[in-house]
N, CA and C atoms as an extended XYZ file, in Angstrom:
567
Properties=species:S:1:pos:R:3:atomname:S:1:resname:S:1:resid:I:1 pbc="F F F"
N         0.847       -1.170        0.000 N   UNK     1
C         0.000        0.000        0.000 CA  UNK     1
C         0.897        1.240        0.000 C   UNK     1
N         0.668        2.074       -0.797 N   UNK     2
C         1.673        3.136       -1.578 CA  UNK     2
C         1.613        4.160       -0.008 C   UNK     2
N         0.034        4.869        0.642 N   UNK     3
C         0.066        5.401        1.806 CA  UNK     3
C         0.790        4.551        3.158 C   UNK     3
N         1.115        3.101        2.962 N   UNK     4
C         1.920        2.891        4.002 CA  UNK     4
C         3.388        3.237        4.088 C   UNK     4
N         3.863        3.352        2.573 N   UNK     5
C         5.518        3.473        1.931 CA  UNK     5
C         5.841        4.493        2.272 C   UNK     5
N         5.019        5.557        2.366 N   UNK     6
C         4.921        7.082        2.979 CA  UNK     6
C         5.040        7.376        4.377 C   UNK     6
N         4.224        6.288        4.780 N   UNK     7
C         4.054        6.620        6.200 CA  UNK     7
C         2.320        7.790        6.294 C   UNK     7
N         2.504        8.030        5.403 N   UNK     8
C         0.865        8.725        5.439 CA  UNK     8
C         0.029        8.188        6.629 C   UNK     8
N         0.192        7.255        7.346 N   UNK     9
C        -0.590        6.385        8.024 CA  UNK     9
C        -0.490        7.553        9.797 C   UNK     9
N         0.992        7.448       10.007 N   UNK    10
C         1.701        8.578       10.937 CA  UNK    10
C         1.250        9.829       10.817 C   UNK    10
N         1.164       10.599        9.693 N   UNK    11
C         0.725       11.794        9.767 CA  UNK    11
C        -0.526       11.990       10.016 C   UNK    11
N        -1.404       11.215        9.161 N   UNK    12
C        -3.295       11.601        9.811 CA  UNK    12
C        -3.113       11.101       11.280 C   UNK    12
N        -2.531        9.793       11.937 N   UNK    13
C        -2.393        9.817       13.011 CA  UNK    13
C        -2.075       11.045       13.840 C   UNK    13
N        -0.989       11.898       13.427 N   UNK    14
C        -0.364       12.839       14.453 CA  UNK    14
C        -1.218       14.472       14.006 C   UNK    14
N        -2.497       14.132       12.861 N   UNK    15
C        -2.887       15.327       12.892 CA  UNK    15
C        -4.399       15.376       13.544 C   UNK    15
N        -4.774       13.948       13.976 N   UNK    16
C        -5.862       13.999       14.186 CA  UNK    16
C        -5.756       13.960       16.049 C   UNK    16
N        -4.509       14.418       17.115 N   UNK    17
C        -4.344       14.478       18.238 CA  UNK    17
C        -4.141       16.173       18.432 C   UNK    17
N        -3.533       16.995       16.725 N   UNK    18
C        -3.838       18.214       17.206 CA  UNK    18
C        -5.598       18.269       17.399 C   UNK    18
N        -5.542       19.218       18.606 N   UNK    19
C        -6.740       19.610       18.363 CA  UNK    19
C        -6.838       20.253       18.997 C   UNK    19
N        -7.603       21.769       18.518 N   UNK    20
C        -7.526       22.836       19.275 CA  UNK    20
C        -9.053       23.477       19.791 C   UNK    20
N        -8.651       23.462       20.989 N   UNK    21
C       -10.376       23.819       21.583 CA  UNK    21
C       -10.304       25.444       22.043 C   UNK    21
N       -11.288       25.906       21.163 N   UNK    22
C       -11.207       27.634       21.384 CA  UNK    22
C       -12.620       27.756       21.648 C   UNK    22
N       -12.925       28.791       22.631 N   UNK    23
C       -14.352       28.675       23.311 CA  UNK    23
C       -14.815       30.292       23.306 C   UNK    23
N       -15.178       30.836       22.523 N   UNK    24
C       -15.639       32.162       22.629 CA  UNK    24
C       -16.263       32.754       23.758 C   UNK    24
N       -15.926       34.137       24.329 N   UNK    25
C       -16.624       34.087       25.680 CA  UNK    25
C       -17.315       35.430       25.799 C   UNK    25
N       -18.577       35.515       25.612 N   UNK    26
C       -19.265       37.103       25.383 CA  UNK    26
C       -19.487       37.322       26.780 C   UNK    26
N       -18.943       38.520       27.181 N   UNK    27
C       -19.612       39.389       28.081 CA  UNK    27
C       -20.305       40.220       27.946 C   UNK    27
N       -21.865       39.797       28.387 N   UNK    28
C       -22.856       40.723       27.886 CA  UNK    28
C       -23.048       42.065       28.348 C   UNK    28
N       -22.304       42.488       29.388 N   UNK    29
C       -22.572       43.789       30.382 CA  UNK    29
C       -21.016       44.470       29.259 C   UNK    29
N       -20.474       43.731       28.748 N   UNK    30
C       -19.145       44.555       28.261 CA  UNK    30
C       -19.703       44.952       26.735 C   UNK    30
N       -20.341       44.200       26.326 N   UNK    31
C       -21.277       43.991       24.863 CA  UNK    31
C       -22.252       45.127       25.324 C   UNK    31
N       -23.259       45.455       26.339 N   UNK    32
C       -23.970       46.177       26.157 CA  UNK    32
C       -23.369       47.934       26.375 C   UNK    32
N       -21.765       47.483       27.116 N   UNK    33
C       -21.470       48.944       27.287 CA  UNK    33
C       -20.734       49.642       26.016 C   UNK    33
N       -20.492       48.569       24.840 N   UNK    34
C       -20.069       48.914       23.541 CA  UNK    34
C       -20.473       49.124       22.673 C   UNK    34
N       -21.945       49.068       22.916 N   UNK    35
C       -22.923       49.066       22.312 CA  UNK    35
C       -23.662       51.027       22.538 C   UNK    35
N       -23.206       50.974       23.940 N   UNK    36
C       -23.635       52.786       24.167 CA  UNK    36
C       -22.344       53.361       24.045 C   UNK    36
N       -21.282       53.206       24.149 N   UNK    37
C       -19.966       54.080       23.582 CA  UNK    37
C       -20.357       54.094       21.900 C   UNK    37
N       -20.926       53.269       21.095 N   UNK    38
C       -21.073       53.636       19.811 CA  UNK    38
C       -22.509       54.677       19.592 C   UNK    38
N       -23.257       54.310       20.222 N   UNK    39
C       -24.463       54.874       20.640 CA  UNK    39
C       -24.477       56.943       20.393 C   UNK    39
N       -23.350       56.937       21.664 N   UNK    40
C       -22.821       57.973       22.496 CA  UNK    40
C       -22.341       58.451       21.145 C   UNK    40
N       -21.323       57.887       19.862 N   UNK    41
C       -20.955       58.697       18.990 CA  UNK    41
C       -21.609       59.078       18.288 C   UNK    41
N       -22.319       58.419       18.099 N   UNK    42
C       -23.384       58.970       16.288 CA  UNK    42
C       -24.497       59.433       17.134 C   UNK    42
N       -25.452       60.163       15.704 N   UNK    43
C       -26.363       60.539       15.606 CA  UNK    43
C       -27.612       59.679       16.330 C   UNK    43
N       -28.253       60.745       16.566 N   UNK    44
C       -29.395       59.740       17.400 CA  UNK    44
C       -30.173       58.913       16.608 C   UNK    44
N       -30.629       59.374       14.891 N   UNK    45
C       -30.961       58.755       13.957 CA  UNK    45
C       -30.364       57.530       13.373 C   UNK    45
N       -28.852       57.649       12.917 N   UNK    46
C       -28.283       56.625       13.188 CA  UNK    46
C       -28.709       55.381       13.675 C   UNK    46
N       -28.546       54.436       13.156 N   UNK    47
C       -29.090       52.844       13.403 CA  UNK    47
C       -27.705       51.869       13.675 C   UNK    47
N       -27.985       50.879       14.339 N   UNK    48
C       -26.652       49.758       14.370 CA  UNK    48
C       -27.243       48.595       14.254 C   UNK    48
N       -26.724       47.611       12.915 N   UNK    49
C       -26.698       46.761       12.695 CA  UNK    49
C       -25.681       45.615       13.610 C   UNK    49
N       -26.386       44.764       14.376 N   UNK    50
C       -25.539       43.848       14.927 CA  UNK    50
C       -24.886       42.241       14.106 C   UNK    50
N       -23.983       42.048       13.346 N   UNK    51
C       -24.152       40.863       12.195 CA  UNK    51
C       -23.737       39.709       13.664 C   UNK    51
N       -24.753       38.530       13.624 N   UNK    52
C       -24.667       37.168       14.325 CA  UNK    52
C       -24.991       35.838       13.396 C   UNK    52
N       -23.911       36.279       12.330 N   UNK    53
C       -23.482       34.916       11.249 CA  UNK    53
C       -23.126       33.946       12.399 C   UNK    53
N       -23.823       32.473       11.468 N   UNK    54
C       -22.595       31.834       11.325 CA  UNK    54
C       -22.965       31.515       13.386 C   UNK    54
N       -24.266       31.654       13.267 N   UNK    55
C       -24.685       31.511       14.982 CA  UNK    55
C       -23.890       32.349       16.059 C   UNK    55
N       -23.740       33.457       15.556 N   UNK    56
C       -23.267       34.501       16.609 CA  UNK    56
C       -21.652       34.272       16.470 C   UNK    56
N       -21.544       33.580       15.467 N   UNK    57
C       -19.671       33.608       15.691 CA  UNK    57
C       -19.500       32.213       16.434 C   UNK    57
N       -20.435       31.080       16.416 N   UNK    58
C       -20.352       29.876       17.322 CA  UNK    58
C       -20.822       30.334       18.770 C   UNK    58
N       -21.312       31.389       19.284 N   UNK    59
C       -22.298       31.468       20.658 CA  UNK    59
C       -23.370       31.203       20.917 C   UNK    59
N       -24.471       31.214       19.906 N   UNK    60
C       -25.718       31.200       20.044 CA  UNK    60
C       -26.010       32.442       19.266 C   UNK    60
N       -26.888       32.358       18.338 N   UNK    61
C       -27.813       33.225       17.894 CA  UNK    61
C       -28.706       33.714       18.070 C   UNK    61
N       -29.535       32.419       18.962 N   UNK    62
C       -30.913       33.240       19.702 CA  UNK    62
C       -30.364       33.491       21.135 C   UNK    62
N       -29.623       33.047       21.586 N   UNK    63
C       -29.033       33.759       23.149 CA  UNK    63
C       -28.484       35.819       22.818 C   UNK    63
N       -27.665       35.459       21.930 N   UNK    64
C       -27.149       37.192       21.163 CA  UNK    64
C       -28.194       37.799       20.809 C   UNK    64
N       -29.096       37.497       20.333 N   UNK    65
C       -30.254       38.124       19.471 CA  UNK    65
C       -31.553       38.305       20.368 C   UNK    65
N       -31.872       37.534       21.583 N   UNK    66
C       -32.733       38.284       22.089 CA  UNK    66
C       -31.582       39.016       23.241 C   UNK    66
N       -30.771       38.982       23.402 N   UNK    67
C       -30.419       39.859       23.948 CA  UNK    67
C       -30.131       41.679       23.414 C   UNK    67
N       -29.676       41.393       22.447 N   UNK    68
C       -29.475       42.596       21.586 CA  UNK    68
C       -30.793       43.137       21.615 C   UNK    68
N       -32.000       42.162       21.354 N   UNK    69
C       -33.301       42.933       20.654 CA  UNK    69
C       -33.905       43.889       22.243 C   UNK    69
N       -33.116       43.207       23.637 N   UNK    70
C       -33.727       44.031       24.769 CA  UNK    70
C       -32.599       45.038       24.767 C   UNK    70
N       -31.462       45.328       24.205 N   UNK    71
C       -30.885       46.445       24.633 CA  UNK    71
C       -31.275       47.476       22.989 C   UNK    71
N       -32.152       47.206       22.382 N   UNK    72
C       -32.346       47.582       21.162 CA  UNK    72
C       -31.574       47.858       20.033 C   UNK    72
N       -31.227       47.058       20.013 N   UNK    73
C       -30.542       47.278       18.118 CA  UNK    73
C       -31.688       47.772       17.412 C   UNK    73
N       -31.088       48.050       16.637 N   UNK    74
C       -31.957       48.582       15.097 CA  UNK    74
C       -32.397       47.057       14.606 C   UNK    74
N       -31.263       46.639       14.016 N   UNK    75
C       -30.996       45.492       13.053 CA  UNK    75
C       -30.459       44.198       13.866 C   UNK    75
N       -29.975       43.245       12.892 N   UNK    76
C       -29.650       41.835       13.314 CA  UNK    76
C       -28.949       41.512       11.338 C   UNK    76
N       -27.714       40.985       11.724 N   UNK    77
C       -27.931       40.462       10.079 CA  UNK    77
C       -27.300       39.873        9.987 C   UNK    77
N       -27.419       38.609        9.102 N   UNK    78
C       -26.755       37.111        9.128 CA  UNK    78
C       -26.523       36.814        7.627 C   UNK    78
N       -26.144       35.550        7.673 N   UNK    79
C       -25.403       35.380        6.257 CA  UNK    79
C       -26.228       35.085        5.222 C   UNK    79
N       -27.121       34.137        6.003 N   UNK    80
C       -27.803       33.236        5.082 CA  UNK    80
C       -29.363       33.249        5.391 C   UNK    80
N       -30.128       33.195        4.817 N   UNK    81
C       -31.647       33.381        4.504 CA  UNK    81
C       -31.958       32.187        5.490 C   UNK    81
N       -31.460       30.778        5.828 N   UNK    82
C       -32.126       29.479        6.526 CA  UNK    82
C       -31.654       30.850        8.049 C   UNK    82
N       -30.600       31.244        8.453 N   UNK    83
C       -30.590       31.497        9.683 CA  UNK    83
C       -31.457       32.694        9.925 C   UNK    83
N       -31.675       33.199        9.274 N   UNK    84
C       -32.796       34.594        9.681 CA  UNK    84
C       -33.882       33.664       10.050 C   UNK    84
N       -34.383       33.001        9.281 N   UNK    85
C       -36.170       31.856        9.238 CA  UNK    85
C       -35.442       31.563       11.047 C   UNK    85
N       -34.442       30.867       11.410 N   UNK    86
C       -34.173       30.524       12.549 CA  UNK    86
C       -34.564       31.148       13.208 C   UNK    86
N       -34.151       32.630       13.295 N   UNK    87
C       -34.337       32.985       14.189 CA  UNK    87
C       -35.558       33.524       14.209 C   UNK    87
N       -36.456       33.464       13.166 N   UNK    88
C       -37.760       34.444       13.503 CA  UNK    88
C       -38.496       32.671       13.876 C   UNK    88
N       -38.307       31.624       13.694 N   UNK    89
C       -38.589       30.435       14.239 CA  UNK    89
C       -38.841       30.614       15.828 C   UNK    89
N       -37.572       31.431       16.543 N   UNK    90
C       -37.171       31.243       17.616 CA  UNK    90
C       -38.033       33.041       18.462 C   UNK    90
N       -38.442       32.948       17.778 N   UNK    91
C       -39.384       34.280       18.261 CA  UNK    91
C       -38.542       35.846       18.048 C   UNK    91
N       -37.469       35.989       17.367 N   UNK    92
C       -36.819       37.025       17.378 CA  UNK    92
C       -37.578       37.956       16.300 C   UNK    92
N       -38.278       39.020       16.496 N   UNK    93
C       -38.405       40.303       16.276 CA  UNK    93
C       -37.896       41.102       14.953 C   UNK    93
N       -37.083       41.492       15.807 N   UNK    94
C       -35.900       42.854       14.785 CA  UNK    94
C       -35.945       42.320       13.713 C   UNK    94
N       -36.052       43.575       13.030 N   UNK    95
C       -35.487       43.626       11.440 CA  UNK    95
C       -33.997       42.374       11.090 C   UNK    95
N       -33.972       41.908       10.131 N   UNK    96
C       -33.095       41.324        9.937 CA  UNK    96
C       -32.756       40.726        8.395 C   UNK    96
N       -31.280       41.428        8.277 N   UNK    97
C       -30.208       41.400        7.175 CA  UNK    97
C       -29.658       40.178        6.973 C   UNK    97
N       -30.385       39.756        5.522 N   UNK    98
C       -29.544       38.847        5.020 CA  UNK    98
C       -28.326       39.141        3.718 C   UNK    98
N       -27.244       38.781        4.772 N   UNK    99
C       -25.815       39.101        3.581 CA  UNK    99
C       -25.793       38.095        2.310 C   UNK    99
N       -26.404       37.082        2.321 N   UNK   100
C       -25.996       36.499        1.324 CA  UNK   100
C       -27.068       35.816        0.962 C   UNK   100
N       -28.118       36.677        0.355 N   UNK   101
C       -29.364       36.074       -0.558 CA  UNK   101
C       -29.420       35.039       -1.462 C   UNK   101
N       -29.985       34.418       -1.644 N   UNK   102
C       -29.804       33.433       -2.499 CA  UNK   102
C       -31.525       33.592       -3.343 C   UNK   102
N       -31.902       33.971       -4.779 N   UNK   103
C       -32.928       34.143       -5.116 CA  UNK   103
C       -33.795       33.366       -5.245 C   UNK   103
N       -33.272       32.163       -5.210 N   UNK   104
C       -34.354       31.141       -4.596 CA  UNK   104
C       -34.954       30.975       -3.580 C   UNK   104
N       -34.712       31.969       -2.430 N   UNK   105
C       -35.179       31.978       -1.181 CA  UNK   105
C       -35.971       33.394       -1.139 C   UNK   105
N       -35.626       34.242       -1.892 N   UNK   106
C       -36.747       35.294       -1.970 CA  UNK   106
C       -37.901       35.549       -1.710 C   UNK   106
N       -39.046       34.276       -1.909 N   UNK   107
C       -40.580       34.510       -1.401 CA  UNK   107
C       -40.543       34.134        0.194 C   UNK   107
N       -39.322       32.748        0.480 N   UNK   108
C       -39.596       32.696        1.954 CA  UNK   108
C       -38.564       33.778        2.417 C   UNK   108
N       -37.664       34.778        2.396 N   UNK   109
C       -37.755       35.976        2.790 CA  UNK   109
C       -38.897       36.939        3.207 C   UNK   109
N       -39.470       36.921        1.811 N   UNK   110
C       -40.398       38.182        2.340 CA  UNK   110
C       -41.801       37.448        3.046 C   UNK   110
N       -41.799       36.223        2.968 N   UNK   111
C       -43.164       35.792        3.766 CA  UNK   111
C       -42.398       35.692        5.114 C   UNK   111
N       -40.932       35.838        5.443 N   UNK   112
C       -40.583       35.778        7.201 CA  UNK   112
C       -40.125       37.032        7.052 C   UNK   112
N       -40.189       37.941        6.394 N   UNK   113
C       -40.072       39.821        6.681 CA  UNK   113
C       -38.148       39.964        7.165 C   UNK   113
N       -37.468       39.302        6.153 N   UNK   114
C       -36.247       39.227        6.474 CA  UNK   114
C       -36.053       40.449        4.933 C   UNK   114
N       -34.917       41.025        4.976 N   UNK   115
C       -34.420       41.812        4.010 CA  UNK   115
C       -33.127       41.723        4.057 C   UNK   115
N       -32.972       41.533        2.281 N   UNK   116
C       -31.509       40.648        1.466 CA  UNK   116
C       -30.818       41.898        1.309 C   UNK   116
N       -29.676       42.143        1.598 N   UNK   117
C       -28.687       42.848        0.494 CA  UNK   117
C       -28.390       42.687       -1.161 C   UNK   117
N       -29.225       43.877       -1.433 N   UNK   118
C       -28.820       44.046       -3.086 CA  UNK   118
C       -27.455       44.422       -3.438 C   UNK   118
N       -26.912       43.711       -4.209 N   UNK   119
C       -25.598       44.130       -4.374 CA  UNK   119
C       -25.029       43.929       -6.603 C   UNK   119
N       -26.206       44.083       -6.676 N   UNK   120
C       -26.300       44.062       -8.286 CA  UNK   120
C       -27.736       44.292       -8.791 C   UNK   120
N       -27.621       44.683       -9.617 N   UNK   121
C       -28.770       45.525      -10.870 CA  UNK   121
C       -29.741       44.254      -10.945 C   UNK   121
N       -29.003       42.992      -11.565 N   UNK   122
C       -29.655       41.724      -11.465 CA  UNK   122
C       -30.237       40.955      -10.586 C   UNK   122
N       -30.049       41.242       -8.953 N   UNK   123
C       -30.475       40.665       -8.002 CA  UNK   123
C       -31.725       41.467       -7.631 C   UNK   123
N       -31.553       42.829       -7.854 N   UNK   124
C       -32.390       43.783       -7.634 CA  UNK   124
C       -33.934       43.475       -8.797 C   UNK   124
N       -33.267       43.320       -9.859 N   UNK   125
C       -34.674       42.712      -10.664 CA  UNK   125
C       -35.244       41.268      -10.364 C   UNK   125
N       -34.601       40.731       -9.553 N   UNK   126
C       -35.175       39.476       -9.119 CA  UNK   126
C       -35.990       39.455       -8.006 C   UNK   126
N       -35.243       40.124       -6.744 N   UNK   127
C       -35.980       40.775       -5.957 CA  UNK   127
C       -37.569       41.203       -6.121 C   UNK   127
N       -37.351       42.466       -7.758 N   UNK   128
C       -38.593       43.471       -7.254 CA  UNK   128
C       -39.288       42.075       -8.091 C   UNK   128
N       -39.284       41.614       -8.975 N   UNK   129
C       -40.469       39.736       -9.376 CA  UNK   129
C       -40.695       39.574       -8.416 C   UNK   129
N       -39.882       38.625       -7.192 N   UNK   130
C       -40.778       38.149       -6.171 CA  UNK   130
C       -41.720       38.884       -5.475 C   UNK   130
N       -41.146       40.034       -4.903 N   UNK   131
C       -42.179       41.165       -4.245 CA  UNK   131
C       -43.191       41.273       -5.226 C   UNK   131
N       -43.121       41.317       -6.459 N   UNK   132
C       -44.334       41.400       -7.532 CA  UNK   132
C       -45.328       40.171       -6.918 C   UNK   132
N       -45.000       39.113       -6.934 N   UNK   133
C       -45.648       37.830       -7.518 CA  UNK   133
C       -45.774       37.842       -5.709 C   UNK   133
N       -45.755       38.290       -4.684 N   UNK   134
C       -46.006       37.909       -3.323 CA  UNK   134
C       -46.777       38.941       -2.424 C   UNK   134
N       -47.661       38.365       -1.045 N   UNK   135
C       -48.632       39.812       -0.715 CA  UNK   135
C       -47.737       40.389        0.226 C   UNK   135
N       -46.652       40.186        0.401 N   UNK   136
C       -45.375       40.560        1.414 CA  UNK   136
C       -44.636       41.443        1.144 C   UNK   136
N       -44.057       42.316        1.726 N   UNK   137
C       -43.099       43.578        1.092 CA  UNK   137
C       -42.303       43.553        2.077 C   UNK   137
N       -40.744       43.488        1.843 N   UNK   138
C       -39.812       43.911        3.485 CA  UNK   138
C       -38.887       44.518        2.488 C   UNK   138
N       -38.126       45.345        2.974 N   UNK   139
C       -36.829       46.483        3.041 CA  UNK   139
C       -35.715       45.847        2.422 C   UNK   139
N       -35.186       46.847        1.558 N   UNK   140
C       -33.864       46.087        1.114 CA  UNK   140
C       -32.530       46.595        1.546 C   UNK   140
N       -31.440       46.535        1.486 N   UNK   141
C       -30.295       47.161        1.688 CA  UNK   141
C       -29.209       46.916        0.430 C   UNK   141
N       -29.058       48.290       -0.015 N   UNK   142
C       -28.089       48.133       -0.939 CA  UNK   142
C       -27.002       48.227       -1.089 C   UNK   142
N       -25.839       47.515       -1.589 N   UNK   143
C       -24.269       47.176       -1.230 CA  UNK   143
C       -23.472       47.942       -3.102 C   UNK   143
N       -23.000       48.712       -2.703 N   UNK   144
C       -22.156       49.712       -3.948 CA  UNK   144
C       -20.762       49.707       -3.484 C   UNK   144
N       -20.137       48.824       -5.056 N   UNK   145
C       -18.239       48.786       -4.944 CA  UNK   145
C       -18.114       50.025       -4.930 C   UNK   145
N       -17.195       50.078       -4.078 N   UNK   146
C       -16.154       51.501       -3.855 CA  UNK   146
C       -14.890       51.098       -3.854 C   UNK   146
N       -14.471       49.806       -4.326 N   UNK   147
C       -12.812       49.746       -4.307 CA  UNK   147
C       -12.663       49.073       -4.374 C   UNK   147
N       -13.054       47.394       -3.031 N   UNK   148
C       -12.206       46.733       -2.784 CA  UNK   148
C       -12.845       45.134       -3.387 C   UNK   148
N       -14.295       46.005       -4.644 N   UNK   149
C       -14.144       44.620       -5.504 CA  UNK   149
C       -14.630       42.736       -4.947 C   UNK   149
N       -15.201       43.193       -3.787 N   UNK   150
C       -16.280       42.399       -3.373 CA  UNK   150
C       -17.862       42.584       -3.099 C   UNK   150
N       -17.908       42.074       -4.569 N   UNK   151
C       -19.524       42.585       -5.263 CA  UNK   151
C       -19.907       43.945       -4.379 C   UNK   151
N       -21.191       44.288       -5.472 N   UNK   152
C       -21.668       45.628       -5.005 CA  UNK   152
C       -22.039       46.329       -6.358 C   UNK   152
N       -22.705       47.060       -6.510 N   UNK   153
C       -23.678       48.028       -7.468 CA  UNK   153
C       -22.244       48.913       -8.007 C   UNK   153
N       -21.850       48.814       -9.433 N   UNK   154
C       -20.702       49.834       -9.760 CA  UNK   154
C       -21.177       51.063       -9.627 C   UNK   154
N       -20.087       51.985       -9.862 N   UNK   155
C       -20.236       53.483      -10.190 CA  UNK   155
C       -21.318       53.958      -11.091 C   UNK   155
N       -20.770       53.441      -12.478 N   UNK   156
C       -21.351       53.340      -13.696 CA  UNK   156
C       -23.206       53.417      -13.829 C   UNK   156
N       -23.960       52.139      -12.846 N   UNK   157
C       -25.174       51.696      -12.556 CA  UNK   157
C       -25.814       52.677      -11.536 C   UNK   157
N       -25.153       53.702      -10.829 N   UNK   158
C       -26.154       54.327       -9.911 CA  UNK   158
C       -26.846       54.650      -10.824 C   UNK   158
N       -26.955       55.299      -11.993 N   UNK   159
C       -28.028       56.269      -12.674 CA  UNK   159
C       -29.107       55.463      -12.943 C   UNK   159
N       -29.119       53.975      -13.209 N   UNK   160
C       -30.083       52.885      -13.868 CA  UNK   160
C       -30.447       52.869      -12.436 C   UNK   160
N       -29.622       52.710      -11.189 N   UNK   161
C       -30.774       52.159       -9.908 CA  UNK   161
C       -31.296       53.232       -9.332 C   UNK   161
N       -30.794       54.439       -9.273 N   UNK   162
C       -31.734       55.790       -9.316 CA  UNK   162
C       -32.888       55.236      -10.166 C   UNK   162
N       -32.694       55.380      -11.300 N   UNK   163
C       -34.411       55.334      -12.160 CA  UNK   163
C       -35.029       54.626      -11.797 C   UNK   163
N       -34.498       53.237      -11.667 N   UNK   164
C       -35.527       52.003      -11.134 CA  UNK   164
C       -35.983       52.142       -9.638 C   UNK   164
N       -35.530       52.428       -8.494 N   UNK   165
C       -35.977       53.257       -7.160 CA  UNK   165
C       -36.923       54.073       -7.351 C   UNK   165
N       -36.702       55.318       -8.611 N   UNK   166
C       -37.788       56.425       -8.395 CA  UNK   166
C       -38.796       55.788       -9.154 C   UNK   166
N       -38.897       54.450      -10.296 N   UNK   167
C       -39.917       54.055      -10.387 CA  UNK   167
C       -40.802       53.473       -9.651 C   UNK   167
N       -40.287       52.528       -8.705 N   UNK   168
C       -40.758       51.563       -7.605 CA  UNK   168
C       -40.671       52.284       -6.191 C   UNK   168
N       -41.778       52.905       -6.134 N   UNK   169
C       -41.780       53.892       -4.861 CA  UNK   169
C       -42.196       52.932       -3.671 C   UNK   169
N       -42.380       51.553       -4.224 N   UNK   170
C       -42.861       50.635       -2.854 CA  UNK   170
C       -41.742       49.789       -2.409 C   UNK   170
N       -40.177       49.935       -3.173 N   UNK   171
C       -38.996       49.219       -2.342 CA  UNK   171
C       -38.508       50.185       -1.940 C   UNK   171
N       -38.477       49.317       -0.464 N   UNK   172
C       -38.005       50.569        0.882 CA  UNK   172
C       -36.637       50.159        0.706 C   UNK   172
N       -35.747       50.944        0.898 N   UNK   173
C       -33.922       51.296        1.197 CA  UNK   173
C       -33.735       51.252        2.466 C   UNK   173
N       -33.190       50.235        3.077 N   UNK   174
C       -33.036       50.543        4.703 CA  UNK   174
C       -31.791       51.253        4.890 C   UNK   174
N       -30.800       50.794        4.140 N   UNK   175
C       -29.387       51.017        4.050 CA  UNK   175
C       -28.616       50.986        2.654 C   UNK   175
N       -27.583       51.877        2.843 N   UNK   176
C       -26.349       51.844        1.821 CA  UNK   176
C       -25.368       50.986        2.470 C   UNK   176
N       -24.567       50.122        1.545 N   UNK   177
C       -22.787       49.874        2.428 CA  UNK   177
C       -22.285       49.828        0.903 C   UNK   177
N       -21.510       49.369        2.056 N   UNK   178
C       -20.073       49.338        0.923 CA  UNK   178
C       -18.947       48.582        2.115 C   UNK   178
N       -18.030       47.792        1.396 N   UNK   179
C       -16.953       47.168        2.107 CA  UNK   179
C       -15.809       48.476        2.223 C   UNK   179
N       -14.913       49.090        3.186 N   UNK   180
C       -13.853       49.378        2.552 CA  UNK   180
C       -12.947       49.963        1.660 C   UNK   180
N       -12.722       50.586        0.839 N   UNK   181
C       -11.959       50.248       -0.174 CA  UNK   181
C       -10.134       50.099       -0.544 C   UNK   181
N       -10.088       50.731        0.934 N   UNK   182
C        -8.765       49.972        0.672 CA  UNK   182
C        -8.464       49.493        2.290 C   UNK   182
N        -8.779       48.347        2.851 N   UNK   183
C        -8.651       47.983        3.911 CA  UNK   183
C        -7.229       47.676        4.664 C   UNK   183
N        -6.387       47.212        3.572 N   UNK   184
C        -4.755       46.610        3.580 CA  UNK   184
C        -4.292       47.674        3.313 C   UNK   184
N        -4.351       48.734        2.993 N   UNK   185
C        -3.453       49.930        2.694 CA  UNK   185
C        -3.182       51.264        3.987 C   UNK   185
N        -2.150       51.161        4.917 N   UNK   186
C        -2.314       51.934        6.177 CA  UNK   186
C        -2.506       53.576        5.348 C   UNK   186
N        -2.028       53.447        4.367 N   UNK   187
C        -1.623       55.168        3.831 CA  UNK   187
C        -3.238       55.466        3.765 C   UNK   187
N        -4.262       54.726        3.877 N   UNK   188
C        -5.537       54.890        3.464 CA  UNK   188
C        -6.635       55.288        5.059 C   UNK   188
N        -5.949       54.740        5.843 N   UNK   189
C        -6.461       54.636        6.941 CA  UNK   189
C        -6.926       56.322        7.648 C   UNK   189
């Protein structure tokens, strides 16, 4: 056996004893006081999105999320369209951002009042179909490259999503983003 001639046998052995146990540890009184130092800076209008991908980072999602929803966040926003349904499964409330839409999940979006990030002209016409074809309407948030080239609405396209916005006076804008644009560059900072 060619993996015994190697010894291959030794190495999955000696990689399957690493093992590294890392245990995330939220302090919620330190979480809620970072939560009013950001508070304290901005505008009172101003909103804060809390993102609890990916189950809070491995903590719990509905432990983070009704907690957040009693110290009031604005928002909540997760990666994926199954974990928003989770959490409105789990009785959670708040508005909530999905980063990574998938348009096949679009009608059960807007029938669980979750809102996708638009981040192209094309997702955006897929979007306003389902909202067409459904008695449900929730908020979108739109994502525009500014640099650093992980998707987003170009330069070029504001003028086409201007027109299409001022046509469709019934998709609500919760938010603009944008990643960055030069995150690795200190001269930018």
């Amino acid at each position: 056996n060619a993996a015994r001639k190697f010894r291959l046998d030794m190495v999955c052995e000696s990689l399957e004893l690493v093992t590294h146990l890392t245990e995330p540890e939220i302090h919620l009184d330190a979480l809620r006081h970072n939560l009013e130092i950001f508070r304290n800076k901005l505008s009172k209008d101003t909103q804060l999105i809390a993102v609890i991908k990916a189950a809070a980072y491995g903590i719990g999602s509905q432990e983070i999320a009704r907690f957040l929803e009693r110290v009031n966040i604005d928002r909540l926003a997760v990666a994926y369209t199954d974990e928003g349904v989770e959490l409105r499964n789990l009785g959670v409330d708040s508005p909530i951002l999905v980063l990574n839409p998938d348009p096949s999940t679009f009608e059960l979006m807007l029938s669980e009042g979750l809102e996708p990030e638009i981040y192209s002209l094309t997702r955006l016409q897929q979007w306003i179909s389902a909202q067409d074809n459904s008695p449900y309407q929730s908020a979108i948030h739109l994502k525009l490259e500014t640099g650093m080239h992980r998707l987003g609405i170009e330069e070029e396209q504001i003028e086409e999503l201007c027109d299409i916005l001022s046509r469709r006076p019934d998709i609500q804008v919760a938010s603009v983003m944008t990643h960055l644009a030069a995150s690795e560059d200190p001269d930018q900072d």
